[in-house]
N, C-alpha and C positions, 0 to 999 in steps of 0.2 A: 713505768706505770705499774701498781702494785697489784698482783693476781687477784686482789680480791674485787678488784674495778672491773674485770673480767668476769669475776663471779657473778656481780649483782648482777649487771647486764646479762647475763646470761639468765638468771634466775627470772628478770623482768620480761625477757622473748618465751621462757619455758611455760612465765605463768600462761600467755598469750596461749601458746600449742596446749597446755593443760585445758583449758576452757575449751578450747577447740575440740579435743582428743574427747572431755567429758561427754560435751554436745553429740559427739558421731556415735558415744556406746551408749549412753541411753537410748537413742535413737535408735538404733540397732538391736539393742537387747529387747526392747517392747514391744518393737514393729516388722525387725528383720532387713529392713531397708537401709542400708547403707549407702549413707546422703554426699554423693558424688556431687550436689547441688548446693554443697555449705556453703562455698565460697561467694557464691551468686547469690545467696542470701545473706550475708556478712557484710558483702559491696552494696545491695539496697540497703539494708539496714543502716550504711554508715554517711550513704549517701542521701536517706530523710535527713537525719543528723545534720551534715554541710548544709541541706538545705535552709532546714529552721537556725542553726546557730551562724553560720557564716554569711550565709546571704538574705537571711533575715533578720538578724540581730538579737536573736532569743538567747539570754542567758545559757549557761551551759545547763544548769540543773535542769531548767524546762524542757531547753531539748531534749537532753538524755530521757528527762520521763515520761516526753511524748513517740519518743524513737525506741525506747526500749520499753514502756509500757504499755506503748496503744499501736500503735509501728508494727513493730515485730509479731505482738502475739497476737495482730490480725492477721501479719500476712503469714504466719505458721498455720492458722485456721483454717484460711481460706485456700493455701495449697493442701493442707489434709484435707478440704473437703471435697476440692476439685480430684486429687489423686491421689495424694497416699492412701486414703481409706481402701482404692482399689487395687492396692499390691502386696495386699499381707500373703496371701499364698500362691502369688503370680512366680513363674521360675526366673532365675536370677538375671539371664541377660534382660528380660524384661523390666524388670527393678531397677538395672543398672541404666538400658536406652533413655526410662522416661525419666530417672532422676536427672542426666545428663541433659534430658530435655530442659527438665527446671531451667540448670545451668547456662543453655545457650539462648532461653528466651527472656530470662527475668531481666538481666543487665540493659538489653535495647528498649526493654518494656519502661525500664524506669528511666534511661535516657529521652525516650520520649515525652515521659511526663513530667520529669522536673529539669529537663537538658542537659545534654551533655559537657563536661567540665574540660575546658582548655588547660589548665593547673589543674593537677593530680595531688598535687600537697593538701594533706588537711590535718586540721587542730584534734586533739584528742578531748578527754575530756580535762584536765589540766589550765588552769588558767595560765592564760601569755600575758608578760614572756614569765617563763618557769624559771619556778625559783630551783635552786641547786644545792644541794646538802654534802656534808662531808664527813659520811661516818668512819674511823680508822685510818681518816689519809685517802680514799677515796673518793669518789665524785659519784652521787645520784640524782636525777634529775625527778620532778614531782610526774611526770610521764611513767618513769619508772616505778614511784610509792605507788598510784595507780592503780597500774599491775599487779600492781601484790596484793593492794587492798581488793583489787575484782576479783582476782584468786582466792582468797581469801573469805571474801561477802559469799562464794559460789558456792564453794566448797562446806562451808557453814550452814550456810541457808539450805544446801542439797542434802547433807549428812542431818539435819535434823528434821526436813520432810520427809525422804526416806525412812528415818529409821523409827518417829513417832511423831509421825500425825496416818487418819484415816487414807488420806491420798498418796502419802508414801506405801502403805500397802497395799493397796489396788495398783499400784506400779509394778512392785513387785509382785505381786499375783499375778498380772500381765505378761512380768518375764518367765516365771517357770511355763505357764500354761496359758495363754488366751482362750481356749474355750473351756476349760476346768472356772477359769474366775467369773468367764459368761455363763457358765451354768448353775453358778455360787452368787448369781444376784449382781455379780458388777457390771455396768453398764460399759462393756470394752468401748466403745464408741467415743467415751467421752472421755477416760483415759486418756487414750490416743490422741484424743484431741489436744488434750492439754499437755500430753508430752510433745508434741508438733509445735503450739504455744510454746513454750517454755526451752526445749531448743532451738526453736529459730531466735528467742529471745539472747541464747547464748552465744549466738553465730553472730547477732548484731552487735553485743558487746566486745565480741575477740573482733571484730571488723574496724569499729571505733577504735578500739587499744593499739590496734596496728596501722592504723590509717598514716600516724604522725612519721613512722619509719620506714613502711612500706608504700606510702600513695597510696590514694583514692579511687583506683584501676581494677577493673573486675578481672584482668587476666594477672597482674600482678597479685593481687589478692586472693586468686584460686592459686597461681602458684605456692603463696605462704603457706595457706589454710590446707594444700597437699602435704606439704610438710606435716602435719600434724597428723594423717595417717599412718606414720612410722611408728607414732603411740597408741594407736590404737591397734594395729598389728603387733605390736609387743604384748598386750594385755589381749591377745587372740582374740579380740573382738567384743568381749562383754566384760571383762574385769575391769572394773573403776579404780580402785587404787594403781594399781599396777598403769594404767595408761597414763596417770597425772606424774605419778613417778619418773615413767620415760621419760616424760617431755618436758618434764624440769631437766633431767639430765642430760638431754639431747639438748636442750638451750644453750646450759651451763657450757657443756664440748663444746659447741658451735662457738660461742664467743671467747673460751679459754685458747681453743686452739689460734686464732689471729694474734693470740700473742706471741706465736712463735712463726707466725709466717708475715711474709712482706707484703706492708695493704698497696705496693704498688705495683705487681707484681700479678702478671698474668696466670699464673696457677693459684695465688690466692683467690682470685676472682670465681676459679672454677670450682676450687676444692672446698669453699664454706657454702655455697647453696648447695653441692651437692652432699654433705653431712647428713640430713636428717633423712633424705632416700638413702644413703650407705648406712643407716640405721636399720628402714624398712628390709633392707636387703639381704644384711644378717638374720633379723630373724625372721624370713618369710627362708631364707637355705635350713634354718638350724628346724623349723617345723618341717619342709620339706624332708630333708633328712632322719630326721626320726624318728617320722610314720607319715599316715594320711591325715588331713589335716579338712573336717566338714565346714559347711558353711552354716549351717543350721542353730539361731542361738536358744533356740528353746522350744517347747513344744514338741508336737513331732506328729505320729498319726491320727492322735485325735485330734489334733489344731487343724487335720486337713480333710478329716471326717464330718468334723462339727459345723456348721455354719454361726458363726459369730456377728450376734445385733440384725443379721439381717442386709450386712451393707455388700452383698453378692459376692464377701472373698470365698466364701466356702465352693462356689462355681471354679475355681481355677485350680483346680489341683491336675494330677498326671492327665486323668481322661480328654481333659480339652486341650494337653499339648500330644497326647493321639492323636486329636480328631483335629488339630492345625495340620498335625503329619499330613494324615490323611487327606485332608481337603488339599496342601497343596502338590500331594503325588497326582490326586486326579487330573488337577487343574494341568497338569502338565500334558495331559492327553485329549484336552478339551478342546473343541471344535473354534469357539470364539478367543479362547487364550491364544491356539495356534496362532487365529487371523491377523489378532491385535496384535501380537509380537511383530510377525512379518509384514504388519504393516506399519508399527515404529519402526524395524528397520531399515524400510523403504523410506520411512520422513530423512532418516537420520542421514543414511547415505546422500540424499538430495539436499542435505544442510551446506557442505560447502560449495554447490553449485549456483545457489541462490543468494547469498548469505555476502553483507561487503568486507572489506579487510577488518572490521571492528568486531562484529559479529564472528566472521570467520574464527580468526585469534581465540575470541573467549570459549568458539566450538574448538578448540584443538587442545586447550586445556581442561575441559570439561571430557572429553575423548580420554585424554591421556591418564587424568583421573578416574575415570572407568575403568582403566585397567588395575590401577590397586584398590578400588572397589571389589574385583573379583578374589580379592584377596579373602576378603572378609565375607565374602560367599561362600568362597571353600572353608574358611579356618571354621566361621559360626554359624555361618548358616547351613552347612555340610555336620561338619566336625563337633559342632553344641563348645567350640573353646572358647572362651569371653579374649579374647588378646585386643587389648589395650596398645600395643606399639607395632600396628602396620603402619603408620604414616612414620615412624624411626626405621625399620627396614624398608621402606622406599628409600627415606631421605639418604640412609646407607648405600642402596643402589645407585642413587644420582652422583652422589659422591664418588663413588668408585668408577661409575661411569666418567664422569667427565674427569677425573687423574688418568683413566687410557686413555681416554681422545684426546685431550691436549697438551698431557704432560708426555705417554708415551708414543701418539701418532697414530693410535689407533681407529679403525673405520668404526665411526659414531654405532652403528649395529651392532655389531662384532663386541662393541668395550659395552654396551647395552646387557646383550645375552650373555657374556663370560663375566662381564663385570660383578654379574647378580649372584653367580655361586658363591665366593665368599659369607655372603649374609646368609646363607642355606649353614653354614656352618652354626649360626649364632640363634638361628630360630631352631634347629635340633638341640641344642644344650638349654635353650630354655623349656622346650618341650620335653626334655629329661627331666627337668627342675620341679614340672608343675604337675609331672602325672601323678604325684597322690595328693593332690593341694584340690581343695572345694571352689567350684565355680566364682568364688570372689577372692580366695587367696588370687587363683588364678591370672583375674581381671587386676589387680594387688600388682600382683609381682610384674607384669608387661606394661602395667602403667611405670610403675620402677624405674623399669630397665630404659624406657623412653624417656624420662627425667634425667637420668645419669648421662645417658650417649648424647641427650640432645646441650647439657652442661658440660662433660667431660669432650666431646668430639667436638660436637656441628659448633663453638663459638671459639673455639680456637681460628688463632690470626689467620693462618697458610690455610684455610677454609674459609672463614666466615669472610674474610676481604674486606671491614667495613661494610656488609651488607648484599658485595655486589658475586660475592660466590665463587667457585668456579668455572668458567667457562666449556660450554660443554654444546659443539657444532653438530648440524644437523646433516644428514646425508645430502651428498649433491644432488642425486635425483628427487629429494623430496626437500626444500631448502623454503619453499613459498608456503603458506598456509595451507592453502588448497591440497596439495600433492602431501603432503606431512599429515592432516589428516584424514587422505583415504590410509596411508601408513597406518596411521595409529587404530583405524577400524580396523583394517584389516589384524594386526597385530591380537584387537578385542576379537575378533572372531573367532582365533584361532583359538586363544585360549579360554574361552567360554565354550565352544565346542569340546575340547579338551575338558574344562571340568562337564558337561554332559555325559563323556561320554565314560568318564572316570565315574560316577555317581551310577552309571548302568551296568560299571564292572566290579567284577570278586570284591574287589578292594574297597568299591564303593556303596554295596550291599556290607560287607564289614563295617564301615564305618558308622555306616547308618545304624545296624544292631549295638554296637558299641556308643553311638549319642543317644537313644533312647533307654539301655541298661547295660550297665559296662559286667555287671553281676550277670545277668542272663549272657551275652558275652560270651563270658570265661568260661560257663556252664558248656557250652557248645563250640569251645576249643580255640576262638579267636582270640589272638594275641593284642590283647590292649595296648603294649608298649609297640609293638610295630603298627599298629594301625593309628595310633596317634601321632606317633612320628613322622610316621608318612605323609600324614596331611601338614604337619606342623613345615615340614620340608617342601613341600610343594606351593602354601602359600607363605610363604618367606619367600619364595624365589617368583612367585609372580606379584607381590608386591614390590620387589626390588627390583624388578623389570619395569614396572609401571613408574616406579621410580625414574629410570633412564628416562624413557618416555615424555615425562615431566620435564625433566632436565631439558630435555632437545626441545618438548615447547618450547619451552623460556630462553632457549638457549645459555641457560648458566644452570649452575646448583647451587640455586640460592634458599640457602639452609635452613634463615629463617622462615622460611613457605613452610619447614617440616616440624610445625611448636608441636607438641604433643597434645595437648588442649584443641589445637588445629582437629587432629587425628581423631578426637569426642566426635567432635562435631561430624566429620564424612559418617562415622558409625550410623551417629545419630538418623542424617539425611536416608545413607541406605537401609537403614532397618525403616524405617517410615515407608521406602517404596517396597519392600521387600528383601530381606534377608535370602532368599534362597535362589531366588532368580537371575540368572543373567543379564536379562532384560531390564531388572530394576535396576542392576549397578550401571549400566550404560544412561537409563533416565535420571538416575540420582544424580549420575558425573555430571552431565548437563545442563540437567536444571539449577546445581551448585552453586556453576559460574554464567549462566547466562540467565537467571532471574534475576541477581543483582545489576546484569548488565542493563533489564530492563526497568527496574529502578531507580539505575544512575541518568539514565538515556530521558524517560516522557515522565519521571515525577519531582518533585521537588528537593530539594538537595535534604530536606530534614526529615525525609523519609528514606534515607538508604538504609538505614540499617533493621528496616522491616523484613528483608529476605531472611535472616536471622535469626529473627523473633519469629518466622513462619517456621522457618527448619527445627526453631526447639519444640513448635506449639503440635506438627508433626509429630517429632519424637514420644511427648507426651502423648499425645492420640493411641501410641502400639498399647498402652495399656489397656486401649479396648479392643484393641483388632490386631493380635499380634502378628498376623500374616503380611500385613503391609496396605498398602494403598493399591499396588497393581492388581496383590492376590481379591481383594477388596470387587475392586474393580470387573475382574475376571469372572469372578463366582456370579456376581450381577447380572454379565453379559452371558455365562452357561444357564443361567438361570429364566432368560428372557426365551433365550435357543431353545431349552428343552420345553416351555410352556408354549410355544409356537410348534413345536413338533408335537404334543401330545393332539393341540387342538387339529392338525393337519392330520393325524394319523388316526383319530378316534371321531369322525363323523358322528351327528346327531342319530341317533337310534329312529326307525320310520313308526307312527303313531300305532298301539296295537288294534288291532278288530275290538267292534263293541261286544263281542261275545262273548271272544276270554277276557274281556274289561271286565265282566257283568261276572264269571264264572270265578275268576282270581276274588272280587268282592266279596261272593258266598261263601267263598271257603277261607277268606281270613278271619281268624278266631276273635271272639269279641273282649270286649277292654278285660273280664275276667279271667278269660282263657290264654293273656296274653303271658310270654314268658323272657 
């Protein structure tokens, strides 16, 4: 077959990530919001589509211009006006949970409404069956002319809005400065709007254009549509040429190179998806490398001075993530916080007591998920690190755990706790990697590193088993549900204590100065690189502990449990109950896997996938309350305490004598004399 067959193909998948890549920097460059939620809006968008054309019979033209004209740039509308409006100056992990939210609740939303598809195949826009062309002794298919021509239509129609019409430069006014162009008469609000419009409309069309090669699958389809963060990471976030560029290139690689490797052939399988993240990987090292690399794409302190339209972003700047600081240090010392924790721990521990072997089960998984929850207590909600790959340093952990217990005989414990130091190795070198990277390179590069290990390791044969893992046995004394899960509380106790008690020491007073301003910091002599290390090292190894954990529930290490898209979503659930507490990671574990259970159990089978659709809708909520649901919860019940103590403690005053009634009257001065 002649390379340039290679070529085209490759140009046709590039156009695909070009449109993709275009969509995430506009987006980015206007709003700042880097849309972790494409692909979920790609999957609805492609999924109106099947609707009207395949199961309704609607011409292609119709569909497309009811799916990409009325479709999309409603539901880009209707999420800018639900959220995006409220995360232009929110800090980034916040940007990052609720767009993530989008992600885990859009897909069940629209499986509910237009059902779920048993075939994942769908038509593009292309009439069947497609005709086939042969330019040079080649082969291209009208799927692929398509592509070029959406490429093509996008790129045109974008370089001549941008560069002359009025709406192209209220864009641009947008991206140097959002409140320079609001104080210059542009209505930011409606901008915005229309940039939200117009790339959700683009997300729907790279969704359509890849439905035909990739499926119809919202996880298949975010994996694609991840790919195309490699080009937007090459063009550092806001360059447009330079992103289309990549991702033509990284196409081109991607299908050039299978012509030198074997498509039957188990390292082909591994090494072509993982190309476009060995793309992102290069250049998030060579930015790493050298210098520091901001997240910031425009504006800067008067974007965070100014209040813009009116729509309350100018409320989120540094002083309200003080004043979360501070509200949830108090809440730590609060009378009804105390009560309610040790009285969830009293429910929790009475879980396997009461609880039958079904229930039981889903409590020992939900336990054992708890513990790499507390991961993400210490890295983010401690340490302020966005890390994207704790559920790949678990699934590392499990892995390693069960090759000592039953490859070399080791006590299921023992290969648990020793097993997990190796991963300690790998979360230090990524922690080296990302200390001068901005809180979304950050979140970037751990997403990465979870792509590759979860392609390059966890589907390899001598692991993945067809599905069924490694086998990885539980201690004899704790072998029944019951006794496994005081195990695994116990296990959560210790090291939530542990981070307690780390958070009241040197180290963890460093930390804390160091996640609030690494510049003030250095000012007063702490070491940034060993304080971030430290924690980078500490929750790496209690994620890959919870990992074992995991393992011994299940009794296997079964790999695929550890998708990294999986790993969004726990984020997701824990920052909804609470990012910084231990208490919420044990509620989050929980609630996880046993509110589905009570879904599957007393509702109808075509509502399971509403736990789901709660956990994103959740997620999106932190944009108003970023403290959580528990911290939430807390301040209510201090709130209730201290207005029942003021009334207890401050008695009605006894009425005065009519004398000085009469005396106080004469001597208050009259409406002129008043001051």
């Amino acid at each position: 077959m002649p390379v340039l067959q290679y070529v085209l193909a490759g140009l046709a998948l590039g156009a695909i990530y070009a449109i993709a890549s275009a969509s995430l920097v506009v987006t980015y460059a206007s709003s700042g919001v880097f849309n972790f939620a494409f692909g979920a809006m790609a999957f609805s968008v492609a999924r109106f589509y099947y609707f009207l054309h395949t199961e309704n019979g609607w011409p292609i033209a119709a569909a497309a211009a009811a799916s990409l004209g009325v479709f999309a740039p409603a539901l880009g509308a209707l999420l800018y006006w639900l959220l995006f409006r409220h995360l232009l100056l929110r800090p980034p992990l916040i940007k990052i949970v609720a767009t993530i939210g989008v992600s885990v609740a859009l897909p069940p939303a629209v499986d509910l409404v237009f059902g779920k598809l048993p075939n994942t195949t769908a038509p593009g826009l292309a009439p069947v069956p497609l005709k086939v062309f042969h330019p040079f002794g080649a082969t291209v298919t009208m799927d692929q002319v398509v592509n070029y021509l959406g490429l093509a239509i996008v790129l045109g129609a974008g370089v001549a809005v941008l560069r002359f019409t009025d709406a192209g430069l209220r864009v641009r006014a947008m991206v140097d400065s959002a409140a320079l162009s609001g104080l210059s008469g542009v209505n930011a609000s409606r901008v915005s709007l229309g940039v939200w419009a117009t790339t959700t409309t683009l997300a729907g069309l790279a969704g359509i254009l890849v439905a035909p090669t990739a499926g119809l699958s919202a996880d298949g389809m975010t994996y694609l549509m991840a790919a195309a963060f490699a080009a937007v990471v090459a063009a550092r976030l806001t360059n447009l040429p330079a992103a289309v560029l990549t991702a033509l290139a990284m196409g081109v690689f991607t299908t050039v190179v299978q012509r030198y490797l074997d498509p039957e052939s188990a390292l082909s399988a591994q090494i072509v998806p993982s190309i476009p993240f060995g793309f992102m990987l290069v250049f998030l090292l060579y930015y790493a490398l050298r210098g520091r690399v901001g997240d910031g794409p425009s504006g800067g302190a008067l974007d965070r001075a100014i209040r813009v339209e009116g729509d309350g972003a100018g409320r989120t700047g540094p002083r309200a993530g003080r004043r979360a600081g501070s509200r949830a240090g108090g809440l730590a010392g609060s009378r009804p916080s105390a009560m309610l924790k040790a009285a969830g721990l009293v429910a929790v521990a009475a879980l396997p007591l009461v609880l039958d072997e079904y229930w039981a089960g889903l409590a020992v998984s939900g336990l054992a998920l708890s513990l790499v929850l507390l991961s993400y207590t210490l890295a983010t909600g401690e340490g302020g690190m966005i890390w994207l790959c704790q559920i790949t340093f678990a699934g590392l952990g499990a892995l390693g755990a069960a090759e000592l217990a039953t490859t070399h005989g080791w006590h299921p414990l023992a290969a648990v706790v020793l097993g997990a130091l190796p991963v300690v190795v790998l979360g230090v070198v990524i922690g080296l990697l990302t200390l001068r990277l901005g809180d979304l390179y950050v979140a970037l590069v751990t997403l990465t590193f979870g792509l590759l290990v979860q392609t390059l390791v966890f589907t390899r044969d001598r692991f993945h088993n067809y599905g069924q893992g490694v086998a990885m046995p539980r201690p004899g004394f704790a072998e029944d549900d019951r006794a496994f899960a005081y195990l695994t509380l116990a296990a959560f106790a210790v090291i939530a204590l542990a981070i307690v008690n780390f958070r009241r020491s040197t180290a963890g007073l460093a930390m804390a100065a160091v996640r609030w301003s690494e510049d003030g910091a250095r000012t007063v002599g702490l070491s940034i690189v060993r304080t971030k290390l430290l924690v980078s090292a500490i929750a790496t190894y209690i994620a890959a502990v919870g990992g074992g954990f995991l393992a011994m529930g299940a009794q296997a290490a079964m790999l695929d449990s550890y998708n990294v898209f999986g790993g969004l979503v726990w984020l997701a659930v824990l920052v909804t109950i609470g990012s910084r507490s231990p208490v919420a990671a044990l509620v989050a574990g929980l609630g996880f896997h046993l509110l589905p259970g009570v879904f599957q159990t007393y509702l109808p089978t075509g509502l399971a996938d509403v736990p789901v659709l709660l956990f994103g809708l959740g997620a999106i909520m932190v944009a108003k309350d970023p403290d959580g649901v528990l911290a939430m919860h807390a301040r209510q019940l201090r709130g209730v305490a201290d207005r029942w103590a003021r009334g207890r403690a401050a008695p009605p005053l006894p009425p005065a004598p009519l004398a000085a009634t009469a005396s106080a009257s004469a001597s208050e001065p009259t409406g002129g004399e008043r001051t």
